[in-house]
N, C-alpha and C positions, 0 to 999 in steps of 0.2 A: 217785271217791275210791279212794284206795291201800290195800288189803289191808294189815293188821299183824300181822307174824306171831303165831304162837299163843304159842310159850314165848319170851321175851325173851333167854332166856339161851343160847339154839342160834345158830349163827354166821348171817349174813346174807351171800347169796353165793358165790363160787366161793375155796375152800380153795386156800394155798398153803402147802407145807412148808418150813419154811426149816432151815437145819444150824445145830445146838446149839451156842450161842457162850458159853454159860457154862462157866466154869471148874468144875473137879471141888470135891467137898469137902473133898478132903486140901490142895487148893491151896488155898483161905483159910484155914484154919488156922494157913498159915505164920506164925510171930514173927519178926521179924526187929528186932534189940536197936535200941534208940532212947537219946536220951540229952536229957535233961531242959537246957535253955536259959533265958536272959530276957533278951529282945528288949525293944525301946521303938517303937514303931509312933507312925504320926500316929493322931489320934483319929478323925479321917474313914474313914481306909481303916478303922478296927477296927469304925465302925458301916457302912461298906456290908457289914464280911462278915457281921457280926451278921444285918442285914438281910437279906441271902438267904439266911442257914443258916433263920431262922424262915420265909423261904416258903416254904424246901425241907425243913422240917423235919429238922433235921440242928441238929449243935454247930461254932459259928465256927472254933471252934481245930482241927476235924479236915480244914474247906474250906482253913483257911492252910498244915496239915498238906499236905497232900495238894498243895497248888499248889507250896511249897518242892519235896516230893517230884517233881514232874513237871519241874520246871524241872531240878533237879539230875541225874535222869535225859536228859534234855534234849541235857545240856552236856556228861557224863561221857565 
């Protein structure tokens, strides 16, 4: 039978450091101006985003946000 550790909450094993890949605070902060739209989507795609905003806990309209966003970045 395997030994379990004493405190659960101490790491298990050999530590590796990895380089801090988060963005500063001042960097999210950033606004950057947006402008208000109305779109007509199928009804399907609007319940799959639905659908994974609530397994990801998140809001639909900021995953479709965010996908325009990246595509546009993408292409520009």
């Amino acid at each position: 039978m395997k030994r379990k550790p004493n405190d659960m909450d101490q790491p298990i094993g050999k530590l590796t450091r990895i380089k801090d890949f988060l963005p500063a605070p001042q960097e999210l902060a950033v606004l950057e101006d947006t402008v208000k739209v109305t779109i007509a989507l199928k009804k399907s795609s609007v319940e799959i985003f639905k659908h994974m905003a609530h397994r990801y806990h998140t809001k639909y309209q900021r995953m479709i946000r965010e996908l325009v966003d990246k595509y546009a970045t993408q292409y520009s």
